[in-house]
Every structure is written in C-alpha cells, then in structure tokens.
N, C-alpha and C positions, 0 to 999 in steps of 0.2 A: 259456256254457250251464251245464253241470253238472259232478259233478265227475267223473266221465270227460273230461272236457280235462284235470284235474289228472293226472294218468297215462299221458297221453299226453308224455312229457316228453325230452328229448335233454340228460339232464344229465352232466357228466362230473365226476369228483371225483377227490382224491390217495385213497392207501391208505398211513396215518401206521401205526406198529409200533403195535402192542396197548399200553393204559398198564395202567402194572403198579401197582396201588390200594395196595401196601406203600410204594414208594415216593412216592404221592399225598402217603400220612401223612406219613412223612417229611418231606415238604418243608413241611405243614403247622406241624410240630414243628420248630422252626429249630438244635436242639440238632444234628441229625447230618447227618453231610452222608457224600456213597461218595467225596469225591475228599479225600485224607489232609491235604494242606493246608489244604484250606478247613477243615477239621475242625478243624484249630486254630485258627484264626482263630475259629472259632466259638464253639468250647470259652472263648479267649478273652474274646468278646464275652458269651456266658452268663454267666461270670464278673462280668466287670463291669455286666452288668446286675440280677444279683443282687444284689450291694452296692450297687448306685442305689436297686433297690426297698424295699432295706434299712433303705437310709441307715445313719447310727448308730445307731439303736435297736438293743436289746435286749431281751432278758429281762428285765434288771439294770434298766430303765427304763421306766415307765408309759408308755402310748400310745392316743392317741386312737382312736374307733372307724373313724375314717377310717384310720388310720394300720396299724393293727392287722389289718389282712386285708387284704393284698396279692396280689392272683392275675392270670392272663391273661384276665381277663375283655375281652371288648372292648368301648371304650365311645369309638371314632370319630367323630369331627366327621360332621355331615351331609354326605354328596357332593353335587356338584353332581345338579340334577334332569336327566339325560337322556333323549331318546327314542325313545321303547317304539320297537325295529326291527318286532316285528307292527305296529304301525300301516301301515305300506305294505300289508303284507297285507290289514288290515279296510277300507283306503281302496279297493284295488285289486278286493276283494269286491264293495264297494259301486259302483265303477261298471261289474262286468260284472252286476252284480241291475239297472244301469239297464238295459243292452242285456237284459237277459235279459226284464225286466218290459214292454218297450216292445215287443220283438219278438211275446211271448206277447199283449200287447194286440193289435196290428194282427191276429193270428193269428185271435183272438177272431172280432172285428169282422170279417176277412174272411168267414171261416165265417157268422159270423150273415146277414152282406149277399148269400152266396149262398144259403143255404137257405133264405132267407123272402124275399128280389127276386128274382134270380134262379130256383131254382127254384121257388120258389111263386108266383112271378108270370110269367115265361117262360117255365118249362119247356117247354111246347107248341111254342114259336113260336121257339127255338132251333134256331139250324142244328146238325146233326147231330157236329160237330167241335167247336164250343164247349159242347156236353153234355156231350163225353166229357173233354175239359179238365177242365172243372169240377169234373167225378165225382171225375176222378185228382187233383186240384189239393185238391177237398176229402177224400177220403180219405188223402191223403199229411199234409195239415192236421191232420187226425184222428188220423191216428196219432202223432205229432210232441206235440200237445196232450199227446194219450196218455201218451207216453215222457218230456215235460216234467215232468210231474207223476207220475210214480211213477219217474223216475230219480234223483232222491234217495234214493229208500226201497232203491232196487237199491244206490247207491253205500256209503250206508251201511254195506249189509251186507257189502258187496263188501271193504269195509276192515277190516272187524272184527277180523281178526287182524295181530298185528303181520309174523308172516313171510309174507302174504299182501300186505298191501301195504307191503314189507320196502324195500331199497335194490336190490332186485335188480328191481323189479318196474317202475322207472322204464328200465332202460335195457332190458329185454324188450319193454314195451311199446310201441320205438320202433317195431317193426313189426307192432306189432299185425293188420295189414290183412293180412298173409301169414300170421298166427298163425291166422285167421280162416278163412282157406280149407283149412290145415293141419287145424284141426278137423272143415270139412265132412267132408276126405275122409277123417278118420277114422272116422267117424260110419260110411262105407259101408265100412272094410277096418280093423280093430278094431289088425292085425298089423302096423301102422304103428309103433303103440305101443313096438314092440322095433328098432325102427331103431337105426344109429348116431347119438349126438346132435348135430347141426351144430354149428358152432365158435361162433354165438353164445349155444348154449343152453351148451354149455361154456362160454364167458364169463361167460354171466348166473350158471351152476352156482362159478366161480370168485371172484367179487365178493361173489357170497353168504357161501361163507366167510369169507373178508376181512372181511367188514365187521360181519357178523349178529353174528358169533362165538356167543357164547352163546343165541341168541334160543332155536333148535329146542330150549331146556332148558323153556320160557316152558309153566308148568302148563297145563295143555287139561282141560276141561271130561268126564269121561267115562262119566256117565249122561244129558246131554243130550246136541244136536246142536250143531256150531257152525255157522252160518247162513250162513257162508260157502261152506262143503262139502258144504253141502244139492245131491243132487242131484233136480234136478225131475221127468224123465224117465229112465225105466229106461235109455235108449239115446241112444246120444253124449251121455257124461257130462260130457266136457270141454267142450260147449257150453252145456247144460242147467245146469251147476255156477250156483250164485245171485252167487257170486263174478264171473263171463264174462257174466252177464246184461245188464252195464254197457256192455259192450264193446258188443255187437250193440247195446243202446240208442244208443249214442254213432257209430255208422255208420250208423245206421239216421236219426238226425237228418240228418248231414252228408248223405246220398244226397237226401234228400227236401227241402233245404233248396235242392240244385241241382237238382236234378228242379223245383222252382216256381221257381226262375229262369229255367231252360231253357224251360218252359212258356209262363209269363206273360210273359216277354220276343217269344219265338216266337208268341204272337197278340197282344203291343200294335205289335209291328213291323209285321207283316200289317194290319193293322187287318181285315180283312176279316169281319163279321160277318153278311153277307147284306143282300140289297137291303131295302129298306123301301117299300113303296108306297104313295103318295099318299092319303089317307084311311084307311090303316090304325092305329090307335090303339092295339093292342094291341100294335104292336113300336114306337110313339114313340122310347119312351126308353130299349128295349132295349141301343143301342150306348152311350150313358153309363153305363148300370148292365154294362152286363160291363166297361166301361173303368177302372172305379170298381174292381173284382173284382180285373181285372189288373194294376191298380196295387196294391194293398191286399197281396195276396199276393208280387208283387212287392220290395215295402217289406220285408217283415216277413224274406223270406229270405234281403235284402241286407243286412239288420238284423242278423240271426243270422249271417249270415258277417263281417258287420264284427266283430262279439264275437267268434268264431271267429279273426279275422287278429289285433284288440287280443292275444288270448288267450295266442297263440303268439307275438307279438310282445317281450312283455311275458316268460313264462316259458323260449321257448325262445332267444332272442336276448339281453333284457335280462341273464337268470338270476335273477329275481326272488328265485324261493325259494331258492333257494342263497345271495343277497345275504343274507338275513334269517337264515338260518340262521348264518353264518357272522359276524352281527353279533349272535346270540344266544350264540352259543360254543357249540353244542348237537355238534360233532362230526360226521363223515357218517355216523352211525346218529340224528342228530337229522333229517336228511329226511324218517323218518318224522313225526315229533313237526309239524311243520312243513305237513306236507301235514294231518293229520286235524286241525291248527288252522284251518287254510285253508278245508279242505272245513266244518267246522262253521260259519262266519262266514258262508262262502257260501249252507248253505244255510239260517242265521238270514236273512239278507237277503232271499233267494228265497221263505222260506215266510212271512214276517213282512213287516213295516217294509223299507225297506230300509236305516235309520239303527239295524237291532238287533244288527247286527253289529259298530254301530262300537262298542259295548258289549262287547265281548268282550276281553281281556285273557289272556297265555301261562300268568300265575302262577293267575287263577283257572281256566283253563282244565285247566291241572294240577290244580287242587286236587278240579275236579268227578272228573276221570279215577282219583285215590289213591281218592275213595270208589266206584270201579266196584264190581262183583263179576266183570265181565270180568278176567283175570290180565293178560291183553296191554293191555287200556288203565289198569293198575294200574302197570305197567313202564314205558309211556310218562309218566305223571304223577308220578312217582317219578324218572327219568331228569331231566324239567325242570325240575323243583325242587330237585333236589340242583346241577344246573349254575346254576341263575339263584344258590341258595345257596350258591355256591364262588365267584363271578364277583365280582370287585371292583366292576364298575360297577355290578351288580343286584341285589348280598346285599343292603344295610338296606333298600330296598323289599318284595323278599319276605321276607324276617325277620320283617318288621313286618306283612305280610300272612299268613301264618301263623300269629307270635304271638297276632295277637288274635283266632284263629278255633280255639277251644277243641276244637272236632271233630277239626279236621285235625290238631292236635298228638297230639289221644288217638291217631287212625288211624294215625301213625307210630308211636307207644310201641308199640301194639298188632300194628305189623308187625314190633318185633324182635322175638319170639317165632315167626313163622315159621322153624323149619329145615329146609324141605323143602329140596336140594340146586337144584331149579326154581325155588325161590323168592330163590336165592340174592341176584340182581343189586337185584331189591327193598329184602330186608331192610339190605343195604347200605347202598343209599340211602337208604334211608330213616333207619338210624344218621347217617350224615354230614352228613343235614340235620338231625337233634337235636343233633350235636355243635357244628352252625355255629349252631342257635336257641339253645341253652343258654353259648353266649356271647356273649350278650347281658344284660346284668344284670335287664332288667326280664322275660326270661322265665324266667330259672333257678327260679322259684317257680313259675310254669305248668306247666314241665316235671316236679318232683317233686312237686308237687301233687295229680297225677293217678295213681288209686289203681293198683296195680299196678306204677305206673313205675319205682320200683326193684329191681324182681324182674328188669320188661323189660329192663331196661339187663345188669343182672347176667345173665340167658341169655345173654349174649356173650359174655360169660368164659368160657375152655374151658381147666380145667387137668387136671381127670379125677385126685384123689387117690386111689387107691383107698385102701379100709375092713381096718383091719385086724383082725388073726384072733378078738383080744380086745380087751379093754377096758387091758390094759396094753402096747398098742404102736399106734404109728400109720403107718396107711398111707401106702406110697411114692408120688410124685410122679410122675406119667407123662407128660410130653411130647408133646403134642399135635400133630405135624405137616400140614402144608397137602396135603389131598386131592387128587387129581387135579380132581377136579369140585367143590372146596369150599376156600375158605380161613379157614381157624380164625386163623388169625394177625391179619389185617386185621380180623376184629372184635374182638378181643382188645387190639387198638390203636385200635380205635374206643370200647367199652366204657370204656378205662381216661379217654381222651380226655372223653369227656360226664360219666363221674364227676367229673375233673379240674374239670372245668369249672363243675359243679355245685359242687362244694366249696367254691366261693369264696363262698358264701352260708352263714352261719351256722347255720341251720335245717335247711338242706339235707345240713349234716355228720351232726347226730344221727339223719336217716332213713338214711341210708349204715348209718350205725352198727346202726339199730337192725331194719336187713333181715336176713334171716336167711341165715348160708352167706359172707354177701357179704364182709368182712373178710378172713374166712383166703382164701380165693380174691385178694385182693389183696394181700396181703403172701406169698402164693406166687410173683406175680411179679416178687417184686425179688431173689428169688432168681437170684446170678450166682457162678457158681463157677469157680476160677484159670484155668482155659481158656477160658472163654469172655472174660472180666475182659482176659486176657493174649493173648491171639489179637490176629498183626495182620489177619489176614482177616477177624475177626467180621462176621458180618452185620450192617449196621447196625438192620433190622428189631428183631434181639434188644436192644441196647443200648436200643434207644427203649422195648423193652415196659418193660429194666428204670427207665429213667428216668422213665416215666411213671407207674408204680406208683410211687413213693420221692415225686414230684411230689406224689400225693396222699395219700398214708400221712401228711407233711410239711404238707401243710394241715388234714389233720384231727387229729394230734398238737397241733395251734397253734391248736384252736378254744378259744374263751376260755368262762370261767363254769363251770354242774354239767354242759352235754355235751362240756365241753371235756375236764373229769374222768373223765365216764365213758368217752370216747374214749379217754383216754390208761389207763388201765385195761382197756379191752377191746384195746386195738393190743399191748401191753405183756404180758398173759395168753396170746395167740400164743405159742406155743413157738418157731414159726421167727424172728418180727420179730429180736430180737437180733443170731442168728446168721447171719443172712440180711446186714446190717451191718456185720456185723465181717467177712465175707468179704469185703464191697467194698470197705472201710478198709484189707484187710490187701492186698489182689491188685490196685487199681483206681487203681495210680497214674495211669496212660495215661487216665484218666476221671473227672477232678477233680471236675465235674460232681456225677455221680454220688457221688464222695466227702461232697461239700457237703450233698447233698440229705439224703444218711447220717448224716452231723454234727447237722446240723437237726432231725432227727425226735429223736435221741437228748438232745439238748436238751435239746425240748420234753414227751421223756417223760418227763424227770428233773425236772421240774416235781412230778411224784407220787413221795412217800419210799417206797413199794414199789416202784417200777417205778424208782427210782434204786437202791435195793439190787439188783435184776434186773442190770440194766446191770452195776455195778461186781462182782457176783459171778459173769458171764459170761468164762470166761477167754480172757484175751486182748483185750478191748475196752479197756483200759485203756492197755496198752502201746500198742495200734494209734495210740491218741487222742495219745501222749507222741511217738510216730515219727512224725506226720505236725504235731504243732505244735512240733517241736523239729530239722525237720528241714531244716538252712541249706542244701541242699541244692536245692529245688524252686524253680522258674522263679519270676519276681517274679509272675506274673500267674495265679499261684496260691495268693497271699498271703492271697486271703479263706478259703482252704481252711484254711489256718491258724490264721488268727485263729477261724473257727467251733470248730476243734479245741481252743482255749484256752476259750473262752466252756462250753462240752459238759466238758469237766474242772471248771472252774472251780463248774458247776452238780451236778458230782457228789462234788465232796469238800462240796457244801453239806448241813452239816446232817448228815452220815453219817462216824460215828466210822469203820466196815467201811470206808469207799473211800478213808477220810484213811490208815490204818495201810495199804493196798493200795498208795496211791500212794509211800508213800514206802517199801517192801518195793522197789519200783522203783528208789532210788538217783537220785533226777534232781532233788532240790533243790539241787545246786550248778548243773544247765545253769538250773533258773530261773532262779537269782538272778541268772546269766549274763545269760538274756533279758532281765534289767529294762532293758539297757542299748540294747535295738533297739525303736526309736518304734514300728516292728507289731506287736512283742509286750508290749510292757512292760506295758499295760494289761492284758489276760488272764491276762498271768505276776506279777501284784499281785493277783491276784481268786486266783489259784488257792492263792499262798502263804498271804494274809491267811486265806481258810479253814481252811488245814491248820493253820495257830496258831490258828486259833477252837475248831477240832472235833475237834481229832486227839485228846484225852482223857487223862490224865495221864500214863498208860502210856507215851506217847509222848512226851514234852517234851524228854526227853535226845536223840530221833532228829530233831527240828526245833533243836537247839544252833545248828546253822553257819547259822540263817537270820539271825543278827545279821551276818554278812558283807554283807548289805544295806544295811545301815543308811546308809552313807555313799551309795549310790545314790538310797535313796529320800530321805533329806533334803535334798539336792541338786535332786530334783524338786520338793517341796515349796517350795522358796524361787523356785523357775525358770518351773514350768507353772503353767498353769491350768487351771480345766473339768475334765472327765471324767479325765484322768493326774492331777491335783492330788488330785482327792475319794480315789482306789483309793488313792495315796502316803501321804495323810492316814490312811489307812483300814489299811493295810497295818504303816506305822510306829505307831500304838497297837498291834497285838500284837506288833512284833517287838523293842521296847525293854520288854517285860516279860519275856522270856528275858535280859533284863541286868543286870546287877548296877551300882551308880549308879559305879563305875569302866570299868566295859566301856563303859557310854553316854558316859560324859566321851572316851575315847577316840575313840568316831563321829563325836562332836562334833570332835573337833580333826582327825582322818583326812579328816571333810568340808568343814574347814576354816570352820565355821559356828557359832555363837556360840549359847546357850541363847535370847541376847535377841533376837535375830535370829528363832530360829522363835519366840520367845512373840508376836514383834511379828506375822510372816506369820500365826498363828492370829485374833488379835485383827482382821486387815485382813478375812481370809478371813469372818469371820461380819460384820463392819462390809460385804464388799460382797453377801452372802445374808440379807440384814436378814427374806427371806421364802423358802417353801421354793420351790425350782427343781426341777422336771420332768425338766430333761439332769441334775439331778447331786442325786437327792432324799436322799444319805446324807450330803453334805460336812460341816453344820452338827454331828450326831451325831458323826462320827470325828473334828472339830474339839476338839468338845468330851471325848472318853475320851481325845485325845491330852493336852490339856490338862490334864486330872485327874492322868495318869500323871506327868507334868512337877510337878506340885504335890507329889504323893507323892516323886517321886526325890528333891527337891529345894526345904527350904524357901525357899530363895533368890528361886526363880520366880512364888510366891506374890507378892511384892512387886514381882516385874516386872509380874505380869500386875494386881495395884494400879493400881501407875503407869500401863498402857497403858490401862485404862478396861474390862477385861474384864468386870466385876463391872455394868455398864450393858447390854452385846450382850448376856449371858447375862441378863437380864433383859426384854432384847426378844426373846427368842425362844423364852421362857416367854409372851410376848403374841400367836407367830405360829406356835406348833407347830402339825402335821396330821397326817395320817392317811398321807401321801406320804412321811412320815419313818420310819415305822414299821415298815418292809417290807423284805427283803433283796431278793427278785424280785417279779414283775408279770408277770402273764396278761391283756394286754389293760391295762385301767384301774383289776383288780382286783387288790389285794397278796396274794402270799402272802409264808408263811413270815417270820411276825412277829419280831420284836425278841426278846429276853428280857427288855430293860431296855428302859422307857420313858425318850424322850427329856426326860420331864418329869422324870426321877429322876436320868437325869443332869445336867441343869441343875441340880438342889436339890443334889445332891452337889459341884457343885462352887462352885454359893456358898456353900455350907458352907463350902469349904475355906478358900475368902477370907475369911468373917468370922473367921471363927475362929482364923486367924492374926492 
C-alpha cells in the first residue's frame, strides 16, 4: 500500500557505545594511535614513510614537478563496481506500486461497473440485501480510493521530522492498534494524559535516548508550523495531530479491505440473488452483472492483502530494511535515512511510472535532502553522505558524485559557517565530507575555488588569542575546551585536516596564505609545550592537532616559485613559528614525528636569507638542531630525525657569516668531523663543515684550524665512494686544504696513505664519467674542478700530472656542456637559488690557464 506499512515494523537492533568523532579523526590520521605500543610501531612506520616519500631528494638537489610536492593526497586505483544495497529497496518499491496500481485498477473498474450496471441499470430490480451490499461495498471502495490517494500526502507529512519518525517510532508502532484505541479514550477523559507510562512507552522513551542521542538538538522551524504537529481539531489532539492521520489512514484501509472480502465472499458463496421470471428482461443479466461486482471487488481486496502479506513478509521477517541499511554502514540512527528513502521511491512509483523509482539513488537522494530548508531532512542528507564518504566500498562513487555537482560542494562550504550549537551534527558532516572530497586531487581546485571557502574552512579553527592592551604586547593564548553541547576540538582537527589536504596543490598554498587571520591561527596550533611534549598520558586528540598543523605549515613552507617566497615570509614574520619549534626540538624526543615535521619547516624556511638569520638568532634552535643530529644516542629508526637535523644546519650556516660564527661559539666541530666517519651522517656533516669554511669570514679562520683533522677522512672517501658522498668529499676537501700549508697537506697525503697521483687521477676519472651535468649530484664537476686548481696552486708538480692524465681535454668538454644546474647551491623545486659567486665557466678558464701556462 503506503507508507504507513513502512511503520508498521517489528524491528530489533544492537545499541553499540556512542563513537567518539575525536577518535574518528584519529584513526583517520595513522600517526597516533591510544594503545602505547602500537604508537610505536607507528611512529616507526611514519618515519619510514617519510623517507620513501622523500627518497633522496633535497634541497641541495633539483626535482621535478612531480617529484616536488609530495602530500596525502589520495589518488587510489578504481575499486571494483559494486551494488547499490538501495537497489533492493527501489526493486521491492516497484513490485508493491505493481500490487498497489493493480489493486487501485480493479478498484476503479469495480466502482465504475457498479454505479453505471448496477445501479443505474438495476437499482429498481435489486433484491433489498444485494443494495445494501453494494452501498457498503462501494462506499468502503470510496473511501479506500480516498485514503489511496491522499495517504501519501498524509505520510509525507507524517515523517517530516526526524524525531518523529525517529528509531523509536519503529518499535512504538508495533501496536499501534492499541495506541489507537488509547487515544479514543483519550479524546473522552483528557486526565489519562498524567497516567504512569507503561513499560513499553518506557522502552520506546529508553531506545530514544540510546540512539537519537543528539537529534532533540535538531533546529525547529519557530515562526512557522511544523506539519507534523499541526493539530487539525481543537479536541483529541493526539488523534487529529497530521502526524496520526496516517495511522487511522492505514487501519481504515486494512478494515475495509476485509469488510469486501467478507462481503463479496459472503454473497458469491450464497449465490442467491432472487428469482428471475420467465420473460422478464429487465433482470436478464442481473445475476452476471452482480457476479462480475463480487468478483471484481473481491479480486481487488485479495490483491491488496496479498501486498499487505508480500509487505510484512518481506520487512518484518526478511528485515529487509535493516539488510540495506546494514549494507550501507548507515548505523541504527540510519533507519531513518532508509525508511524516507524507501517511502520516497515508493511513492515516485505510486504517483508516476512505476519504473521512476528505479531512478532513484541514496547519494543523490542525500544530495536533494543537504539542499532542503527542512533542518531534519538537511541532517539526514548530511548524515549519508558523510557515511557513503567515509565507506571504503562507496567513497570514489560519491566523491565523484559530489565533485562534479558544483552546488552541492558550495552548500557544504557554506555549512561550515553554521555554529549554532543545533546545527552542530551538520556542520560536522558536512567538514568530513570536504575533508574526504579535498583528497582527492581533481577536486582540491573545486573546493578552494569557491569564493569564501577559505574563510569557511578557517571558521573551524577556534584558538580565541585575545587582543592586547596596546600595540606593544600581544595577546595570550586561550585554550579552547570541548563544551558540553559543542566540540571545538573535532573541528579544529577537521579544519587543519581539509587545509592539510588542500595544500598539496600548489595554487591552493598561496589562497591559504593570502586569507586573512588564517596563518597565525595555524601556527598557534603547533604550539606544545614541555608538558604536554613530555606527558605519558597526553591525549592523543592534542598530539594530532599538534602534528597536523607542522603537517601543513611544512607544505606551505615547501611551496616552490614567488608564493613559495611569500609564504615563507609570511610563516617566518609569525612571532610564534620559531619558538613554537624549538619547543618541540627541545621537549619532543618521545615524538620524533613531530620533531621531523619541525626540522622540515625550518629547512624550508631557511630557503629565505631573513628568515635564516630569524632562525639562527632565536636562542636555542641551534644547539637543539646539534643535540639531536649529534645525538648517538637515539633508536636507529629515528635516524631520518637526524639526518633532517644535518640537512636544517647545513641550510643555515648557508650563506650567513651570523650562523657560521654561532655555530662554532658552540664547540662541535671536533664531533663533526667525528661524524664523517658514520655512513648516516657523513653526508650532512660535509655540507655543514664545507659551509662554515665557505662563510665563516675571516674573523673566523683561526676557529675552523682543526678542520684539517679531516682531511685523511674525506680523501679516503674521495678515492672509495661515489654519487652524492663523492660530490660533498670533493666539495668539502677544496676548502679544507686551504686552511693548509703545502706541508700540513703533504702529511694528509701520507696519514691517508694516498699519493697526489692517485687523487689527480680519481678527479680526471670523476669528470671523464659526468662528461654532462647529473641532476643526483649537480655540483661534482665544479668541486672537481676548485679542487683541482687548489692542487695546481700547492704544487707545481701536479700540473704535469694532470698534463699527463688528459685533464686539459675534460675541462674543455665541459666548457661545451656547462648549465644552469651547475650553478646553484640549493633548489626550490626546479628552481635554483642561491647562486655561485664564481661561475663555472671561470673556473674552467682558470684552470686551463693553469695548464698552459706551466
């Protein structure tokens, strides 16, 4: 029939604990986990997944545009195609719209055959009992017709709200028929009302809880009516309600449906229609035409109870709707969601086609209900798209059905700016399903495309700085705690999340950047200080805000080209970024992670010569950076924590006399030169020394003396490695045999046990096998060659070796093959900064100079 059978339901369901959306996130974000073990393992695998993403690139190394922005973007193989669990539902629609459309024909058709044969052509000549039949038989029809066709209009409204036809409303209505009589007598004794409530209305009052939890939050409408709670009559409200209209519709059927069975049964048994006499004409054919009658009406109510028995056969025994739902992942507050899918298909079928239902689908089904003006069917549409949007088996179908429906994306941007406390479950969802669209790579550009939508994203953030007194102090920090009725936290972890994600598109950094507010509110959350850092209790909710902020502080520090610049400018002018930093450098060993992501950003910000003087004149970031890459100390499988920490030095004595004279105020170039001799660091701790002999400025020469204690380390590598160790060795030994006098270097020589001819030969090999420049090692050919000059200078001797080897030919091809990739100390992307001072073409001229001229 309608959908009053939907309601009629004997469902029973588990009651799972409330999920708690902090730790949703959580598990979202693979970085933290509550059980302490796993937490390392995890920390672990973090670890090593950032070095895979990594790889060996650097700074110190150009990288393609592929190469060069690496984020969690998801970009998953297609899954297989499965199917839609609504489909049972719009099949199972469509064959109760057959019974329903078959029954309402014969219905038709009876009516019509008796009011124009029968009574308009018998009426006279009818015996007095097959009149009154008829009467009842067609007014029972009539009203039935009636309630046919305006019991959609009643159910509709009937459901309108969500705590109306809530989960509680399925196991109330199993007695409906007792509710029924319940309300007559109310109707006559008002003081019923204050009774004790029977144990099932305690029940139903019980599951309500359980399950609704938040719904009674769900905004209500409060200068109109809601149509549900219309009452129609002053008197017995609880029958009259538009909501209960359905009910009395849906018994008023089933009576009437056996009232014409009972009937039409009860005179085609009888057969008895009255005699017919012998040339009378006018009752010929009377007994075929009532027989026609009582068949007809007969049919139609056997018709209507067979739908009736498929009905309950089908929901109360199979569990239809419960199968479906349980195959959606919707939860049991998705019974709702489920049933006003249901009754919608139905009654497409019923008023339509009855193939318009098989059109109907859950995700645009949601998408019609997100643009209601209704709040309850705004919750429900909101609710099944954030689930089909979290579901492994149904995300890239709705992803992709969302993405390209430009409306529905804006009407979620546009709901994270509700914070009504009632709108809360919403706005939620509605973030969660941007956070799961916006990784996806082909919508990241959809998503902040849409004007406003960095402002909306940013209403999530809740740190509440307050303003201070004047213009010479700044307001403190306030601490945001999760309201009774509101969780500030969870969008706070949602917000950082969709930025996060956003990020990973190039275009999408400089809108970040260039929203207003939006920065210093993100670099407030990486804020962690020794207690929280050092707590083994910490909540892991905190840890995650703070690693998710550093997450994307860390990809917009790393954007390449002029927003890369101004980003790192505008991160960097923050008063807090620094020291926000070096708190988790100095207090965050238990959180390596989080150390990484710290290393990283400071990197990337030392990319800019102000924002590298920033850093190195923050006190205490220096040292932090020397104790955790010098510290033999930490687990092996925190080794990348290291090595970033070498790479983050190495980038700050670049080019800055201030950080060279800092660093070694420090006292730690005897542990470098230590380090040359451990394969994990030697490569960082040659970039860091080779600096401070580039930049340290003359003032300084005397305090870099004992770096010639090197010398037999790195010439040793030079004859041994290759690739990337060979270039920094090569690179390292040109300045540190200029602190030497041509006796001190003869000694290296012999201490290293390695001969003049020996490295004149490995330089001469080294450019004979880079005949062109290499990408993994774009400086080898240049430190080849300043080493070689130096060698010429110490020692005319070498000149004639390097004669003999054919030097005076390589340096002349590579006068035919220099580039632009030569030229560079670091690389932002594909772009070089921080030039040369000598071109490699002057060094080449210089040193075949040196050859002819001898």
């Amino acid at each position: 029939m309608t959908k009053t059978r939907i309601q009629n339901l004997n469902i029973r369901y588990y009651t799972p604990s409330p999920p708690n959306p902090i730790l949703n996130l959580i598990h979202m974000d693979r970085g933290i986990s509550l059980d302490d073990d796993m937490s390392v393992h995890l920390q672990i695998n973090e670890l090593r997944k950032l070095s895979e993403t990594c790889g060996s690139n650097t700074i110190f190394e150009p990288q393609s545009s592929c190469e060069a922005r690496e984020c969690n973007a998801e970009s998953v193989p297609s899954a297989p195609v499965l199917r839609a669990p609504e489909k049972k539902l719009t099949l199972f629609a469509l064959r109760l719209s057959i019974f329903e459309k078959s029954a309402t024909g014969l219905g038709t058709l009876g009516f019509i055959w008796a009011t124009v044969v029968l009574l308009g052509g018998f009426a006279i000549t009818l015996d007095k009992t097959d009149f009154w039949f008829i009467t009842i038989i067609l007014l029972i029809e009539g009203t039935r017709i009636f309630s046919r066709s305006h019991e959609l209009e009643w159910q509709h409204q009937a459901t309108w709200s969500i705590t109306d036809a809530g989960i509680s409303s399925f196991r109330a209505l199993r007695s409906s028929s007792h509710i029924l009589i319940k309300a007559v007598k109310q109707t006559f004794n008002p003081l019923s009302l204050i009774r004790k409530p029977s144990h099932n209305t305690r029940e139903v009052t019980q599951v309500e809880h359980l399950h609704v939890g938040r719904w009674n939050h769900s905004r209500t409408p409060t200068r109109t009516w809601i149509s549900s709670d219309v009452p129609l009559l002053p008197y017995g409200k609880w029958v009259f309600l538009s909501r209960n209209i359905s009910k009395v519709l849906y018994w008023l059927q089933l009576l009437s449906a056996t009232a014409c069975v009972v009937l039409s049964s009860t005179r085609l048994v009888n057969h008895n229609y009255g005699e017919v006499q012998k040339g009378d004409s006018d009752k010929r054919n009377r007994q075929s035409a009532l027989n026609i009658f009582y068949a007809l009406a007969l049919a139609e109510a056997l018709l209507f109870l067979t739908e009736k028995a498929y009905w309950e056969w089908k929901v109360i025994y199979c569990k239809l709707l419960e199968e479906v739902n349980k195959e959606c992942e919707l939860g049991p507050s998705g019974m709702v969601s489920i049933k006003r899918f249901f009754y919608d298909a139905y009654s497409r079928c019923v008023n339509g086609s009855i193939f318009d239902g098989l059109k109907m689908d859950m995700v645009t089904f949601a998408i019609d209900l997100l643009a209601s003006s209704s709040p309850d069917e705004q919750l429900i549409g909101a609710r099944i798209l954030r689930q089909f949007a979290i579901s492994a088996r149904y995300s890239d179908d709705t992803l992709q059905k969302i993405g390209v429906n430009l409306s529905v994306v804006e009407r979620l941007v546009e709901m994270l700016n509700w914070k009504d406390p009632q709108e809360e479950e919403i706005r939620r969802s509605a973030a969660e399903i941007l956070s799961k669209l916006a990784g996806k790579r082909q919508n990241c550009l959809r998503v902040a495309g849409i004007p406003g939508a960095m402002e909306s994203i940013s209403s999530l953030l809740q740190t509440n700085r307050s303003s201070g007194d004047g213009a010479d102090e700044i307001g403190e920090k306030n601490l945001i705690l999760d309201h009774a009725n509101y969780s500030f936290w969870t969008f706070n972890h949602l917000g950082l999340l969709i930025l996060k994600k956003l990020a990973c598109d190039h275009d999408n950094c400089g809108k970040i950047g260039n929203t207003r507010g939006l920065l210093p509110k993100i670099i407030d959350f990486t804020h962690a200080g020794e207690k929280l850092l050092r707590d083994k209790n910490v909540a892991p909710s905190q840890i995650l805000t703070v690693k998710r902020s550093l997450q994307l502080v860390q990809l917009l520090a790393s954007t390449t080209g002029a927003t890369g610049k101004h980003l790192r400018k505008e991160i960097s002018e923050v008063v807090f970024t620094i020291s926000n930093i070096r708190d988790i450098l100095r207090h965050g060993e238990k959180h390596p992670t989080l150390q990484k992501l710290s290393i990283e950003i400071l990197t990337n910000l030392a990319l800019e010569e102000e924002a590298r003087e920033r850093i190195g004149g923050t006190g205490g970031v220096l040292k932090e950076l020397f104790t955790i890459f010098l510290n033999q100390g930490m687990p092996e499988h925190q080794n990348q924590v290291r090595r970033s920490a070498g790479e983050a030095l190495a980038m700050l004595a670049l080019e800055s006399r201030a950080n060279c004279h800092r660093i070694l105020r420090l006292q730690v170039l005897e542990r470098l030169i230590a380090a040359l001799e451990f394969p994990m660091l030697c490569v960082t701790a040659a970039r860091i020394l080779r600096n401070l002999c580039t930049y340290r400025g003359s003032d300084c020469f005397y305090l870099l003396k004992g770096v010639i204690a090197a010398a037999p380390t790195v010439l040793k590598a030079i004859m041994s490695e290759e690739n990337k160790l060979q270039e920094v060795m090569v690179g390292l030994a040109a300045q540190v045999f200029k602190h030497m006098t041509s006796n001190e270097s003869s000694i290296m020589f012999e201490r290293a046990g390695i001969k003049e001819e020996e490295l004149a030969k490995a330089l001469v090999q080294i450019l004979e096998k880079y005949r062109h420049p290499s990408a993994k090692v774009p400086r080898i050919r240049r430190f080849t060659i300043e080493l070689a000059i130096w060698m010429m200078h110490d020692n005319v001797k070498n000149v004639y070796i390097f004669k003999d080897l054919g030097m005076e030919k390589e340096l002349e091809g590579v006068l035919e093959t220099t580039a632009e990739l030569e030229s560079f100390n670091i690389f932002s992307g594909s772009v070089g900064l921080s030039r040369h001072n000598t071109t490699i073409h002057s060094l080449v001229e210089t040193a075949l100079n040196l050859l002819k001229d001898q």
